[in-house]
N, CA, C and O atoms as a CHARMM CRD file, in Angstrom:
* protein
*
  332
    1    1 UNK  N    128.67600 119.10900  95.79900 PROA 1      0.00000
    2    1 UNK  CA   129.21100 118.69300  94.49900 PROA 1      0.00000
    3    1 UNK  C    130.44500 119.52600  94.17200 PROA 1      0.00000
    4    1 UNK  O    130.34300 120.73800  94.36500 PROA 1      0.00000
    5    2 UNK  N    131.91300 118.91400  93.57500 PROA 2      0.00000
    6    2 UNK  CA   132.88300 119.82900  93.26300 PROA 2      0.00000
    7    2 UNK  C    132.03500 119.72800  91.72000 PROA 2      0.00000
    8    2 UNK  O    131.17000 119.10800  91.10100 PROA 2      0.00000
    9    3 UNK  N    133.14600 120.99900  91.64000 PROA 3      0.00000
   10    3 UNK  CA   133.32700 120.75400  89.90600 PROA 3      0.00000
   11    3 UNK  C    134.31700 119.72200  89.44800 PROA 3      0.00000
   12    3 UNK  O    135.02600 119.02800  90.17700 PROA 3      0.00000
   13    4 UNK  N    134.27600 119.71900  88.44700 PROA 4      0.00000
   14    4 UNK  CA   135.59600 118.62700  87.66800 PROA 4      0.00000
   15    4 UNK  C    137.20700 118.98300  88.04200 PROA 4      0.00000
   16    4 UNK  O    137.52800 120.15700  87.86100 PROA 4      0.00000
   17    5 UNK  N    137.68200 118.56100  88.27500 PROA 5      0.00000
   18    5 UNK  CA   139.24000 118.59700  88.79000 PROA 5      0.00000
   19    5 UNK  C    140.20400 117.74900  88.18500 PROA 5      0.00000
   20    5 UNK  O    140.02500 116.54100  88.03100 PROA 5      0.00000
   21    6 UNK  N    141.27600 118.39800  87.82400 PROA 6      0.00000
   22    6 UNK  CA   142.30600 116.76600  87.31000 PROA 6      0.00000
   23    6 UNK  C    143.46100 117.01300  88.59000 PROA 6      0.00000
   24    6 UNK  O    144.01300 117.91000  89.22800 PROA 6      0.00000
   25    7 UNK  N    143.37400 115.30800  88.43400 PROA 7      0.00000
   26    7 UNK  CA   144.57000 114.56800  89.20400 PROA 7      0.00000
   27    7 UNK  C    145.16400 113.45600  88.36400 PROA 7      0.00000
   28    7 UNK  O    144.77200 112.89000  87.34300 PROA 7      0.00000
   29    8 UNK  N    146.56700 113.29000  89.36000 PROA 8      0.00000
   30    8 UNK  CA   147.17300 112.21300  88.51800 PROA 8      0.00000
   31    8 UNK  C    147.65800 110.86400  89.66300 PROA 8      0.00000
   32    8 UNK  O    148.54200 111.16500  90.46500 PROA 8      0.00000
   33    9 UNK  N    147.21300 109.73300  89.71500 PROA 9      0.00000
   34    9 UNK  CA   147.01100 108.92100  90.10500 PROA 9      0.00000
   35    9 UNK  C    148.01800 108.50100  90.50600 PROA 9      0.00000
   36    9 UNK  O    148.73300 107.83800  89.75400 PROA 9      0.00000
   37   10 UNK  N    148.51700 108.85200  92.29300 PROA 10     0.00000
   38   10 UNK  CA   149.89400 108.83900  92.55800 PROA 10     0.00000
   39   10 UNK  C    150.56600 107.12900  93.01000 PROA 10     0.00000
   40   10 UNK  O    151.73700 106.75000  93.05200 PROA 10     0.00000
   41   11 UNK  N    149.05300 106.24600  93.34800 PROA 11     0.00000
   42   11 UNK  CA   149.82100 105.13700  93.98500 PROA 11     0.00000
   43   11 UNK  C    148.38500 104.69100  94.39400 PROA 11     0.00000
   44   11 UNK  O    147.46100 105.46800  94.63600 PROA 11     0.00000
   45   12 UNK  N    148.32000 103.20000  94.44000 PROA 12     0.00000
   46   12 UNK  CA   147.03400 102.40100  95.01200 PROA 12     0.00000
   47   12 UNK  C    147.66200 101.79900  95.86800 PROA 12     0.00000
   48   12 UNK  O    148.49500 100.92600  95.62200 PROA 12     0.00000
   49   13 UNK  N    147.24800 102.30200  97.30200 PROA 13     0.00000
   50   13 UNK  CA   147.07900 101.70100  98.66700 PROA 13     0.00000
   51   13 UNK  C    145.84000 102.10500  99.93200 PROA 13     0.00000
   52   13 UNK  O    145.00800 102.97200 100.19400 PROA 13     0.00000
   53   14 UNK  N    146.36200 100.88600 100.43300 PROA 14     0.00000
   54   14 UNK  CA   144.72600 100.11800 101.52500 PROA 14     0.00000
   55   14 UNK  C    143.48400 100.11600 100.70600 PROA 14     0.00000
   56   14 UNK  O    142.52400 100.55700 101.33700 PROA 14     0.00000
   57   15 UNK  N    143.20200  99.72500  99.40400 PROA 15     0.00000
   58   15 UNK  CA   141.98200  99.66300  98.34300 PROA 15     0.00000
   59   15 UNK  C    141.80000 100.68500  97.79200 PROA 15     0.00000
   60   15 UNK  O    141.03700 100.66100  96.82600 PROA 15     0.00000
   61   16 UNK  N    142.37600 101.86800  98.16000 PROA 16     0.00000
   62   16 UNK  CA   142.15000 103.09700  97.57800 PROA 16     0.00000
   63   16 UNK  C    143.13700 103.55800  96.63200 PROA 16     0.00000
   64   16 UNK  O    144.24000 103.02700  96.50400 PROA 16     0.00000
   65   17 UNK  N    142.66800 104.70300  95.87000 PROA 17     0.00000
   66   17 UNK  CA   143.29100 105.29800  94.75100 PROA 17     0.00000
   67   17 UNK  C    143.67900 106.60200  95.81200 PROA 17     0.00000
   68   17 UNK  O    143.05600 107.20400  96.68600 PROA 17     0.00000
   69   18 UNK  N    144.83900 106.67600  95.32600 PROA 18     0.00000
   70   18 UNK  CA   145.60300 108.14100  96.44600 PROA 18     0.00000
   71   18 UNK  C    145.88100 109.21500  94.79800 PROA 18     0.00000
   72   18 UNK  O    146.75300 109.19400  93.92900 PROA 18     0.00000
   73   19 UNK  N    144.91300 109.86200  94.97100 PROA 19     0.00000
   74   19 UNK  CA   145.10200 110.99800  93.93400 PROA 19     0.00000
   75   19 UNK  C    145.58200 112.03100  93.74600 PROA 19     0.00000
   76   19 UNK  O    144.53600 112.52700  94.16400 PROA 19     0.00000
   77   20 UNK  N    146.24200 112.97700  93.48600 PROA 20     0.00000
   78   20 UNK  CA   147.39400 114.24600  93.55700 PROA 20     0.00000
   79   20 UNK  C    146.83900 115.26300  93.10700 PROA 20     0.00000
   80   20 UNK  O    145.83800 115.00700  92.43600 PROA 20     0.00000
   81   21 UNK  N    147.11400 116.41200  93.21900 PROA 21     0.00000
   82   21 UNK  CA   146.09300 117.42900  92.00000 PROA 21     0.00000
   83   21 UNK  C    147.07200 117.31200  91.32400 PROA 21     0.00000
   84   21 UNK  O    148.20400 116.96900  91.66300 PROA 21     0.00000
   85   22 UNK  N    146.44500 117.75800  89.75800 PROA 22     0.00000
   86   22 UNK  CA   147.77200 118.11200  89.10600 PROA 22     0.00000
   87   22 UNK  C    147.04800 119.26200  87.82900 PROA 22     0.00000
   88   22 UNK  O    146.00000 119.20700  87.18400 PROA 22     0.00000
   89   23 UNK  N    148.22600 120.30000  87.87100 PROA 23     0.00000
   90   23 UNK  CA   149.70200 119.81600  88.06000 PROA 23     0.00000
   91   23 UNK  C    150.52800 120.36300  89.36700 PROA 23     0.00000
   92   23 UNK  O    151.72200 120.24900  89.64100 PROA 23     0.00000
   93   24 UNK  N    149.48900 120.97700  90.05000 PROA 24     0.00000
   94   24 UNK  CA   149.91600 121.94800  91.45400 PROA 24     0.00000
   95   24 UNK  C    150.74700 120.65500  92.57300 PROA 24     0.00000
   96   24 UNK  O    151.69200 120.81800  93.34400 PROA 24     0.00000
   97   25 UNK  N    150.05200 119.56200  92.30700 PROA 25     0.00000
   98   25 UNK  CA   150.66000 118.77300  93.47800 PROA 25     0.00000
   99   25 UNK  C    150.74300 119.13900  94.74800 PROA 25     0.00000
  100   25 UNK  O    151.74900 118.93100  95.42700 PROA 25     0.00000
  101   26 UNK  N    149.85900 119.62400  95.10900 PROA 26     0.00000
  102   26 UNK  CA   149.58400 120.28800  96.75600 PROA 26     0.00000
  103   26 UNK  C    148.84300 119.28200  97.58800 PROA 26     0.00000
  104   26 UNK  O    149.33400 118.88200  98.64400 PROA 26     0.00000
  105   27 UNK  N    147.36100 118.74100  97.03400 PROA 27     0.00000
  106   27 UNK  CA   146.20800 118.32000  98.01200 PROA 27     0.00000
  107   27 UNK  C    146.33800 116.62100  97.31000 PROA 27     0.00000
  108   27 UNK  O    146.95800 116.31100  96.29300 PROA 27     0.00000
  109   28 UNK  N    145.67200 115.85400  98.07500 PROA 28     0.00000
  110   28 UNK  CA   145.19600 114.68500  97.49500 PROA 28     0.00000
  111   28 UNK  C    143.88200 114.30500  97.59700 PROA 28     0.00000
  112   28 UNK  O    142.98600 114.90300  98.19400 PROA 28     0.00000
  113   29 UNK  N    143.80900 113.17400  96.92100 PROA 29     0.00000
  114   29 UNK  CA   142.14700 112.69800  97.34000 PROA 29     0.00000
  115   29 UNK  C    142.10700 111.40000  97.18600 PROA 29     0.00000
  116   29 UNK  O    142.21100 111.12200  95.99200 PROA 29     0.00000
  117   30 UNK  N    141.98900 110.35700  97.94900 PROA 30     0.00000
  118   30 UNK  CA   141.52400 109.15100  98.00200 PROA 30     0.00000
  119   30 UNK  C    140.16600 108.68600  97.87000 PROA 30     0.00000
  120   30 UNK  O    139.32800 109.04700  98.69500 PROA 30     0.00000
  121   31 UNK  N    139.83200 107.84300  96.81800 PROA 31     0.00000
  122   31 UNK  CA   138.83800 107.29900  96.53700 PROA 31     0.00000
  123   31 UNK  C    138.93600 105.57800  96.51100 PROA 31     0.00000
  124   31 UNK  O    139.84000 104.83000  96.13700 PROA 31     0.00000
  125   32 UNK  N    137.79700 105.35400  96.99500 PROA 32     0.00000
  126   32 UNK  CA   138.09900 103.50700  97.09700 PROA 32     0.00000
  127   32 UNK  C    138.33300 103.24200  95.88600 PROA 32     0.00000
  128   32 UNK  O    138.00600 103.98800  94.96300 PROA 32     0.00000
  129   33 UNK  N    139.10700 101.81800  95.70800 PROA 33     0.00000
  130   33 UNK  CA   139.35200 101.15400  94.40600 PROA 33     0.00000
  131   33 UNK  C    137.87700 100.64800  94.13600 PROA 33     0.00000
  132   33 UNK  O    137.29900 101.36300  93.31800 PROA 33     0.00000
  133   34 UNK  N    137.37100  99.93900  94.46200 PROA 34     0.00000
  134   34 UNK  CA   135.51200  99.68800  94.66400 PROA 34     0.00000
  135   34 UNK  C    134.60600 100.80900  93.84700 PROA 34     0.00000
  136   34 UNK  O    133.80900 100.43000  92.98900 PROA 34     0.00000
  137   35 UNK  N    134.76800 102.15000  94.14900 PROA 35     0.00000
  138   35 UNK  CA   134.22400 102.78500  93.73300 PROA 35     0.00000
  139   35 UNK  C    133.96700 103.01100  91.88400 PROA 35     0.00000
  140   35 UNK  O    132.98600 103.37300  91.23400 PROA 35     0.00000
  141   36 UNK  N    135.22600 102.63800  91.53500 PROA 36     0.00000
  142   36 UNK  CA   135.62900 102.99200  89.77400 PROA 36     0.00000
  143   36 UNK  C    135.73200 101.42500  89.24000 PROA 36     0.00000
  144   36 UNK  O    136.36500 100.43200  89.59600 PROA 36     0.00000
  145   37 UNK  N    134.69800 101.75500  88.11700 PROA 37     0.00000
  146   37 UNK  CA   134.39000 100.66800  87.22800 PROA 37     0.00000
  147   37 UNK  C    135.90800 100.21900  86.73900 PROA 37     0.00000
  148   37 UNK  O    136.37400  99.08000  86.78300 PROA 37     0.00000
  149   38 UNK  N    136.70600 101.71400  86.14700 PROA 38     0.00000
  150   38 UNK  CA   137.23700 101.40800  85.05000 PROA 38     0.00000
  151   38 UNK  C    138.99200 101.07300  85.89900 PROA 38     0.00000
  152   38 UNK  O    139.09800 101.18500  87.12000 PROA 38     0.00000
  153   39 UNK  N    140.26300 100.65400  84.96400 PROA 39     0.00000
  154   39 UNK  CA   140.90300 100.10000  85.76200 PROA 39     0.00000
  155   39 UNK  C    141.88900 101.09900  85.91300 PROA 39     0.00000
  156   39 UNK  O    142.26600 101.04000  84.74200 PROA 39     0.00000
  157   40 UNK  N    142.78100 102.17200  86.52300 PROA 40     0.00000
  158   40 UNK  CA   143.27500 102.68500  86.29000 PROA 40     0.00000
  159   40 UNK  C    144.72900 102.70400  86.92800 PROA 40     0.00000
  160   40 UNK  O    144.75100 102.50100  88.14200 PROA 40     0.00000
  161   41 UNK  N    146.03100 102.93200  86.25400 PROA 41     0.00000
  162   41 UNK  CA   147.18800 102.48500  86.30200 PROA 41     0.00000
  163   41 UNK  C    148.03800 104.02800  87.08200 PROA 41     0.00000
  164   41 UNK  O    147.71500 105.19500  86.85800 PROA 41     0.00000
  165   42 UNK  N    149.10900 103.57200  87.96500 PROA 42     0.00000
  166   42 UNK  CA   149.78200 104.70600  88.24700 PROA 42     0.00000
  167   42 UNK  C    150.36600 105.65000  87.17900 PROA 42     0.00000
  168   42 UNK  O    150.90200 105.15400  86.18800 PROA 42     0.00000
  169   43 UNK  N    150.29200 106.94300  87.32500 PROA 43     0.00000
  170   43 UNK  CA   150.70300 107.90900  86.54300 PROA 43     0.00000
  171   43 UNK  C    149.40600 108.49800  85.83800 PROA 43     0.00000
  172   43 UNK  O    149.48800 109.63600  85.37300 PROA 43     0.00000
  173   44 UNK  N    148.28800 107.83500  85.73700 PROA 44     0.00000
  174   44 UNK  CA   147.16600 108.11000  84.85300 PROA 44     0.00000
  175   44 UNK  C    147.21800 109.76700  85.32700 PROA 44     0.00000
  176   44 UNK  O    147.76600 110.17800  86.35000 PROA 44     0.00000
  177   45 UNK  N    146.56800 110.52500  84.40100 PROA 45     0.00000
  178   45 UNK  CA   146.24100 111.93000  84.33800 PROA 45     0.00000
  179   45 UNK  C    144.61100 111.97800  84.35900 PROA 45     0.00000
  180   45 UNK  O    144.04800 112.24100  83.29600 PROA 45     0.00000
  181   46 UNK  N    143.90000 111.75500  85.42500 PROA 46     0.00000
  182   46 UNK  CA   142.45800 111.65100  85.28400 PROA 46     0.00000
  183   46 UNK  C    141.55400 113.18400  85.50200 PROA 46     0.00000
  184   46 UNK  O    142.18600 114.14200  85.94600 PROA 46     0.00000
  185   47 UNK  N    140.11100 113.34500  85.17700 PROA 47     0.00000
  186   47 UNK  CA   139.37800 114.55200  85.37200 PROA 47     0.00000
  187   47 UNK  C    138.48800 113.75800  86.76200 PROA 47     0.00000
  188   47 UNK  O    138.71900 112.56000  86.92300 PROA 47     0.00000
  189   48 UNK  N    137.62500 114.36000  87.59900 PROA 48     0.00000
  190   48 UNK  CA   137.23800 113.72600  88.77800 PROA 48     0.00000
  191   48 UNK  C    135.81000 115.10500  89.14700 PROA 48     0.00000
  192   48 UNK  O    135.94500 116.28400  89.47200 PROA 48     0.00000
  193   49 UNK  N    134.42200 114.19900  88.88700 PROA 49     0.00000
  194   49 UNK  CA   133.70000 114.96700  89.53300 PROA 49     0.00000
  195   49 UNK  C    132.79400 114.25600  90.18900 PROA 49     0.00000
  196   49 UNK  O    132.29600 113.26400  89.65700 PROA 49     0.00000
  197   50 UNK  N    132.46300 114.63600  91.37400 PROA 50     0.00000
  198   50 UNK  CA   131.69000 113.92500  92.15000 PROA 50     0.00000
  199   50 UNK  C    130.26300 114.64800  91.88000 PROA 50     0.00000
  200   50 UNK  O    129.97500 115.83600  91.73400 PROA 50     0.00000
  201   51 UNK  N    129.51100 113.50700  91.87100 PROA 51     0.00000
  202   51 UNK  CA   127.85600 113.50900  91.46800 PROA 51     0.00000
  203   51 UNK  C    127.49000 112.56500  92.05000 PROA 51     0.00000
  204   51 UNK  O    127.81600 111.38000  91.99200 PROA 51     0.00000
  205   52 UNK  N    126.07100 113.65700  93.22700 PROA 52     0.00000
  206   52 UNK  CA   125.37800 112.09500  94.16400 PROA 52     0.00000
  207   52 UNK  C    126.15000 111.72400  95.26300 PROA 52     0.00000
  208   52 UNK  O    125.64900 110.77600  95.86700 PROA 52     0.00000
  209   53 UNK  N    127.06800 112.08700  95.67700 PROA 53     0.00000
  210   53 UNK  CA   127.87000 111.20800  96.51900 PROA 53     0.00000
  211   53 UNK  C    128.98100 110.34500  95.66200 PROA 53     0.00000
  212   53 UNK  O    129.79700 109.87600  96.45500 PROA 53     0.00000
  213   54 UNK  N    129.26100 110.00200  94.37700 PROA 54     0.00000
  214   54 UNK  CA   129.96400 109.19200  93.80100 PROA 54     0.00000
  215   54 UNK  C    130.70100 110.04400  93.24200 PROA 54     0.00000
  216   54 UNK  O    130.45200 111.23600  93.41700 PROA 54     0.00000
  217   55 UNK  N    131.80400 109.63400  92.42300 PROA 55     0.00000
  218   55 UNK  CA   132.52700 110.11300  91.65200 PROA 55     0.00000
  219   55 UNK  C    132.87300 109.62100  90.12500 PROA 55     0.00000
  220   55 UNK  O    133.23100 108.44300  90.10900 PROA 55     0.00000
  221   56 UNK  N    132.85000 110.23600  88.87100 PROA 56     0.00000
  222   56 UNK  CA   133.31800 110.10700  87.79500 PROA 56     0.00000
  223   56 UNK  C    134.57300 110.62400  87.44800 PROA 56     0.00000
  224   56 UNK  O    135.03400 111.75000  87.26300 PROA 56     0.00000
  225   57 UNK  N    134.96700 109.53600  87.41500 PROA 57     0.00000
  226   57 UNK  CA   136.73400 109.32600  86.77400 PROA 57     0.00000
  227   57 UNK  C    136.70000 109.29000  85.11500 PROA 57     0.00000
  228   57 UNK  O    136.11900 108.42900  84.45400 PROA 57     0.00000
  229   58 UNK  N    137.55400 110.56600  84.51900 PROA 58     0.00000
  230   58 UNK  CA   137.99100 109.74900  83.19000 PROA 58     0.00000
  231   58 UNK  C    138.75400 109.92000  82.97500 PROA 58     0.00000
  232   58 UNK  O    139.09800 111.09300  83.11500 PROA 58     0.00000
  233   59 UNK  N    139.65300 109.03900  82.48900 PROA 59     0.00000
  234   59 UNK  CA   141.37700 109.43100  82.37700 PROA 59     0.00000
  235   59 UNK  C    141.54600 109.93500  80.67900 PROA 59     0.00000
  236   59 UNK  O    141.05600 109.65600  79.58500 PROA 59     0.00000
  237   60 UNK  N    142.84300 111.10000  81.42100 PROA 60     0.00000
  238   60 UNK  CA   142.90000 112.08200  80.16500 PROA 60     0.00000
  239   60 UNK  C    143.78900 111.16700  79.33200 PROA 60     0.00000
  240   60 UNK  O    144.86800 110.80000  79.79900 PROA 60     0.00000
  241   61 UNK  N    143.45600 110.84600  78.32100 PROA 61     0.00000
  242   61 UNK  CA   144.51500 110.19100  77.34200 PROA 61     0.00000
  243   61 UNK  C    145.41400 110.52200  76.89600 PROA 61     0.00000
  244   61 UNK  O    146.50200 109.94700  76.87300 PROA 61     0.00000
  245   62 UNK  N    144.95000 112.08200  76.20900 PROA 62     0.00000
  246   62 UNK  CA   146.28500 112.70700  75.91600 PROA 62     0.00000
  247   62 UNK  C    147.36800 113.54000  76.68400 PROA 62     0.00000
  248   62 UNK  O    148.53200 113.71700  76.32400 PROA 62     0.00000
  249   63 UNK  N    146.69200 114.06400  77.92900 PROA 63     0.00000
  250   63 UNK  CA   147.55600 114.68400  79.10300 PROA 63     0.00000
  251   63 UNK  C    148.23600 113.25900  79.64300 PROA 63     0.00000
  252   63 UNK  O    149.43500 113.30300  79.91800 PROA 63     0.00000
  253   64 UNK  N    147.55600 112.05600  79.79900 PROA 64     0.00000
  254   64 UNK  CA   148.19400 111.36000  80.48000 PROA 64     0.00000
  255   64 UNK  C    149.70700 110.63900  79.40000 PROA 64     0.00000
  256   64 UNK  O    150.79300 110.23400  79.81400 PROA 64     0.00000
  257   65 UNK  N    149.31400 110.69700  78.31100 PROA 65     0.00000
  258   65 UNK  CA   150.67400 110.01500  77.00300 PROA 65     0.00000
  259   65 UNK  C    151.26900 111.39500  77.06300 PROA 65     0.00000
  260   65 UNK  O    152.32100 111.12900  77.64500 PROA 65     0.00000
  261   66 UNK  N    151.30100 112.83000  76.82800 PROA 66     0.00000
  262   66 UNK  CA   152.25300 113.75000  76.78200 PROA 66     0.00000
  263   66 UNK  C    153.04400 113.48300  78.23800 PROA 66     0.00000
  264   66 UNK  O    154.14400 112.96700  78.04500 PROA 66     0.00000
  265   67 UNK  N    152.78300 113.68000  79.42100 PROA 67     0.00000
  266   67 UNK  CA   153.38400 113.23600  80.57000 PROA 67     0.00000
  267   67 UNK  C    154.23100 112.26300  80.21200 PROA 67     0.00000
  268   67 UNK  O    155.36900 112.63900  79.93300 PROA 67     0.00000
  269   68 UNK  N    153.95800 110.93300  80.12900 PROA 68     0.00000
  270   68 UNK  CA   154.86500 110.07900  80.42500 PROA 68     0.00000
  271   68 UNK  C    155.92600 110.49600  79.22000 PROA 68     0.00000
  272   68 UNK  O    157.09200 110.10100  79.25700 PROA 68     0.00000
  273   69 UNK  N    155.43100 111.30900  78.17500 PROA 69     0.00000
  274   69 UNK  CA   156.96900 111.05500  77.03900 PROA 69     0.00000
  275   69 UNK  C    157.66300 112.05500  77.53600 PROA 69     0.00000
  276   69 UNK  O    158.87100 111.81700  77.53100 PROA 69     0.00000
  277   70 UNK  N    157.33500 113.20600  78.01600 PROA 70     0.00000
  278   70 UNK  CA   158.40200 114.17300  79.25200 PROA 70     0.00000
  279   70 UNK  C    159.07700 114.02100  79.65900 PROA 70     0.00000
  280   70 UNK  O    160.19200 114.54100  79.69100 PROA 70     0.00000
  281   71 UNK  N    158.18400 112.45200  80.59300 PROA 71     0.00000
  282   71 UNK  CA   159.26100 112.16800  81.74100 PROA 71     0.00000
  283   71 UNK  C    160.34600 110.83500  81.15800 PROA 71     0.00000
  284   71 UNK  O    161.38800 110.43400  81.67800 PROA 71     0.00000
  285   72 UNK  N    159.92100 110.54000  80.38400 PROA 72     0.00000
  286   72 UNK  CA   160.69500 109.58100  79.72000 PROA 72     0.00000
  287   72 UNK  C    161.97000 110.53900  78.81200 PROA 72     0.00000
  288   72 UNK  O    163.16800 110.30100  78.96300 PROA 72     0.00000
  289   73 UNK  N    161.40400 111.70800  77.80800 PROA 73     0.00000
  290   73 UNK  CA   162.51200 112.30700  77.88500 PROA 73     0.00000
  291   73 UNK  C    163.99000 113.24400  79.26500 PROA 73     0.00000
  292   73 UNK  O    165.18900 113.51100  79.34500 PROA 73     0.00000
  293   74 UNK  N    162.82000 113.34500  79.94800 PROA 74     0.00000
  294   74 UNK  CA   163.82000 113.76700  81.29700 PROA 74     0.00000
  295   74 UNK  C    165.13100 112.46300  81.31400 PROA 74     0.00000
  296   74 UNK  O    166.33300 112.72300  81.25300 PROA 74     0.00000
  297   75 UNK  N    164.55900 111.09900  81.40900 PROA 75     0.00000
  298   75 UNK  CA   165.26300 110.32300  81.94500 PROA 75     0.00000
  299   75 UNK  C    166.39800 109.83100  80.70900 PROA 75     0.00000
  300   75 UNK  O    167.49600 109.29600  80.85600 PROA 75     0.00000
  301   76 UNK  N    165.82300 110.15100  79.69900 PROA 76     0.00000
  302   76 UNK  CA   167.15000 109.70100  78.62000 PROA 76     0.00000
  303   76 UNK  C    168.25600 110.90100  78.69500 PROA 76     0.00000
  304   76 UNK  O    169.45000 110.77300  78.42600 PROA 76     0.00000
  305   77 UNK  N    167.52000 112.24000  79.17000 PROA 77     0.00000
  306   77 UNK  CA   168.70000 113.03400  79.47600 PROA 77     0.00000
  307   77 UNK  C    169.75100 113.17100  80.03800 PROA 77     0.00000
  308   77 UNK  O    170.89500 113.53000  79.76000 PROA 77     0.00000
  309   78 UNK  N    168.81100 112.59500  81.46400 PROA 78     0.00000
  310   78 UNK  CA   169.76400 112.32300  82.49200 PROA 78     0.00000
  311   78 UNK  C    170.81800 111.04000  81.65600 PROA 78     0.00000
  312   78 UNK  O    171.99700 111.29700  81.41300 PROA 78     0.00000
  313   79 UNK  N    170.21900 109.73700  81.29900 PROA 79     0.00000
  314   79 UNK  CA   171.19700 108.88200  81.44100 PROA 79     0.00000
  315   79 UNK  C    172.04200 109.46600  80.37700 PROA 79     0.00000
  316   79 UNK  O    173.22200 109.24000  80.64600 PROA 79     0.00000
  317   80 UNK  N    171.90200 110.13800  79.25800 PROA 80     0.00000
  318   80 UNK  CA   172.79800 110.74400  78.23900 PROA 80     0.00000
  319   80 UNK  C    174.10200 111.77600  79.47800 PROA 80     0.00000
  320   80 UNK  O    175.30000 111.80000  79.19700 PROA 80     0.00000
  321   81 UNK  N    173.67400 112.33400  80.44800 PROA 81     0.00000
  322   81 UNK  CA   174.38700 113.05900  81.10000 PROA 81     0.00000
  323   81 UNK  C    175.51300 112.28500  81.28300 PROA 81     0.00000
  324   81 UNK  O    176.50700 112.65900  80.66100 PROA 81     0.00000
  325   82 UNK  N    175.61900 111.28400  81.98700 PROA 82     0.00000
  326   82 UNK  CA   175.93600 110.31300  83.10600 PROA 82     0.00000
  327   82 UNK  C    176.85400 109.37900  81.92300 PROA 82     0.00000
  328   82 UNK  O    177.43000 108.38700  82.37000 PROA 82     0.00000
  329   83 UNK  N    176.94100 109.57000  80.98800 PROA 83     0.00000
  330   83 UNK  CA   177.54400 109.19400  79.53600 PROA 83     0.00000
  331   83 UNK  C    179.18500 109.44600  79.40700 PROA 83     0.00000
  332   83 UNK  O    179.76700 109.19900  78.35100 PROA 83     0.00000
């Protein structure tokens, strides 16, 4: 059994969820798409503990909405640069 871990949900390919740690971004972890009830979208910021052989996914809501407005501010910067 791990303990709980967050990752952020880098890309769904061959049925699987390809997961990232985060925020280290070093290791990954693939889990089948099959496996998770719930539906989860690239970029998600999820917690991940395996129990039994399975795994519980829950995606962080608020780590995952602070992220994207980051990176959404990154990108108005840039295009403000480029101005």
């Amino acid at each position: 059994m791990m303990k709980k871990h967050q990752y952020t949900l880098d890309r769904i390919e061959n049925g699987c969820y390809v997961f990232i740690d985060y925020p280290a971004e070093e290791q990954t972890l693939l889990i089948e798409v099959s496996d998770d009830k719930d539906v989860l979208k690239e970029g998600d910021i999820v917690s991940i503990e395996e129990i039994d052989g399975s795994y519980a996914i829950e995606v962080l809501e608020k780590e995952t909405k602070d992220m994207k407005e980051n990176v959404q501010n990154l990108l108005d910067k840039l295009k403000n640069k480029k101005r």
